[in-house]
C-alpha positions in Angstrom: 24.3 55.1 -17.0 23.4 51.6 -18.5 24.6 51.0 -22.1 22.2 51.0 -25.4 22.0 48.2 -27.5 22.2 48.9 -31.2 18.6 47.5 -31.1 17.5 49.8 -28.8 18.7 52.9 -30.9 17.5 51.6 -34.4 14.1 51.5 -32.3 14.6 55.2 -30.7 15.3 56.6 -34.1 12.1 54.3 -35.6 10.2 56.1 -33.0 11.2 59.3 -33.7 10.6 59.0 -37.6 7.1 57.9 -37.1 6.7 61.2 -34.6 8.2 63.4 -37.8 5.9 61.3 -39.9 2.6 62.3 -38.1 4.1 65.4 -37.7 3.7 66.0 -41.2 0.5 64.5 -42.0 -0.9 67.1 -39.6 0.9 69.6 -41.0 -0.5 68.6 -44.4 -4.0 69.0 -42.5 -3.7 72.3 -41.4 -2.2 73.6 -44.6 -5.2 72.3 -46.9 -7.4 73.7 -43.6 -5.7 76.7 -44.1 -6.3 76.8 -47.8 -10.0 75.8 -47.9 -10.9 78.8 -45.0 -8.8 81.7 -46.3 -8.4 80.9 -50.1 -4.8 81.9 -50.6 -2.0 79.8 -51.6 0.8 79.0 -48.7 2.7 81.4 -48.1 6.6 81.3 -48.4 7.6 80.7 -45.0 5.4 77.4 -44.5 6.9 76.4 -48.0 10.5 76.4 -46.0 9.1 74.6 -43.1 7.4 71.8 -45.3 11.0 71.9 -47.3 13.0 71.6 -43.9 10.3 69.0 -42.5 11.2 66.7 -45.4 14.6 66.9 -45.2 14.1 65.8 -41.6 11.8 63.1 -42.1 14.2 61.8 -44.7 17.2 62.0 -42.5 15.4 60.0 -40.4 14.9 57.3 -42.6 18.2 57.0 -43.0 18.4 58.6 -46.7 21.3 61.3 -45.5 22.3 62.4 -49.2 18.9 62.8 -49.9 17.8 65.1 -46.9 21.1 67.1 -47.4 19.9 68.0 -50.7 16.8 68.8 -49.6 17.9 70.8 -46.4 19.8 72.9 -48.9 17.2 73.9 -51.3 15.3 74.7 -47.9 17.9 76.9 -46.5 18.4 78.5 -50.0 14.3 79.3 -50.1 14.6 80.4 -46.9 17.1 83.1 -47.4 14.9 84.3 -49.8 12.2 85.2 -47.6 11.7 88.8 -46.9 13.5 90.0 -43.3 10.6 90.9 -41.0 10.5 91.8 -37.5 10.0 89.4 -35.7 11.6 87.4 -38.3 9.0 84.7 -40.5 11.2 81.9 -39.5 12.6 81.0 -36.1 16.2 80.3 -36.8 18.4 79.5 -40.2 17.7 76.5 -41.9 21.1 76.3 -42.5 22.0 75.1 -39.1 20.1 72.0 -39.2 22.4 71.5 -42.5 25.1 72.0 -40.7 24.6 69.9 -37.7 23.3 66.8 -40.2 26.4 66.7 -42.3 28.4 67.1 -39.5 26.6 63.7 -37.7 26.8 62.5 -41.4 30.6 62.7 -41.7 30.3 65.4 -44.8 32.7 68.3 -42.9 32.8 70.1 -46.2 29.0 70.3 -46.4 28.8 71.4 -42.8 31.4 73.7 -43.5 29.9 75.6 -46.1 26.1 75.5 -43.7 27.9 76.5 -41.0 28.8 80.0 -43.1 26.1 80.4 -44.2 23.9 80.3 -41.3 26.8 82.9 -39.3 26.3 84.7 -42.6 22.7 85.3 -41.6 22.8 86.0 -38.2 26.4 86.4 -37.1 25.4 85.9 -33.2 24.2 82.3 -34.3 24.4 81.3 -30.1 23.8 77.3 -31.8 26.6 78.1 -34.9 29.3 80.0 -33.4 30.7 77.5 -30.8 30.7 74.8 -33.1 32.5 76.8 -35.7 34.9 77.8 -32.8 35.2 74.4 -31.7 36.3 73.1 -35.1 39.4 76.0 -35.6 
């Protein structure tokens, strides 16, 4: 496998903050679409995902203490939401918490995510091995 210049990863992880970037702007798009044809505020659950989408894009700008914060107050709104079957959102916020501060060197952070997220859903298939893992 050939090696990666530190070049060529600063430009990967440009690349994939302008993909989250336009990623937002159209989902910025479709929620004022969605406004303007139904006339109802947005509902909860695309309030988390805006939330979590932020914290991503900012990760990927490289402001890490800032997206933690943000991941946070998205996995906290989250939790809020009323259980429903299917569930409104695909999987706990609080795993993408977790894995960030772990990549981010914050083990107390992911720690505390981590818990949370098997606190939720206790069969966590992304969660439990990494928990395991760390014992």
């Amino acid at each position: 496998m050939p090696s990666v210049s530190s070049a060529q990863r600063r430009w990967r992880h440009i690349a994939g903050a302008l993909a989250i970037t336009a990623m937002s702007l159209n989902f910025e798009a479709a929620m004022a679409d969605f406004q303007k044809k139904t006339s109802r505020p947005e509902p909860p659950e695309l309030q988390v995902a805006r939330q979590e989408m932020a914290g991503h894009i900012e990760a990927a700008e490289g402001r890490t203490d800032r997206a933690l914060k943000t991941l946070e107050a998205a996995s906290k709104a989250e939790r809020k939401l009323v259980y429903t079957e299917p569930p409104f959102y695909p999987r706990p916020v609080a795993e993408a918490l977790g894995h960030l501060a772990s990549r981010s060197q914050k083990p107390e952070v992911a720690r505390k995510a981590y818990a949370a997220a098997l606190a939720q859903y206790p069969g966590d298939a992304h969660v439990r091995p990494v928990v395991s893992a760390a014992k």
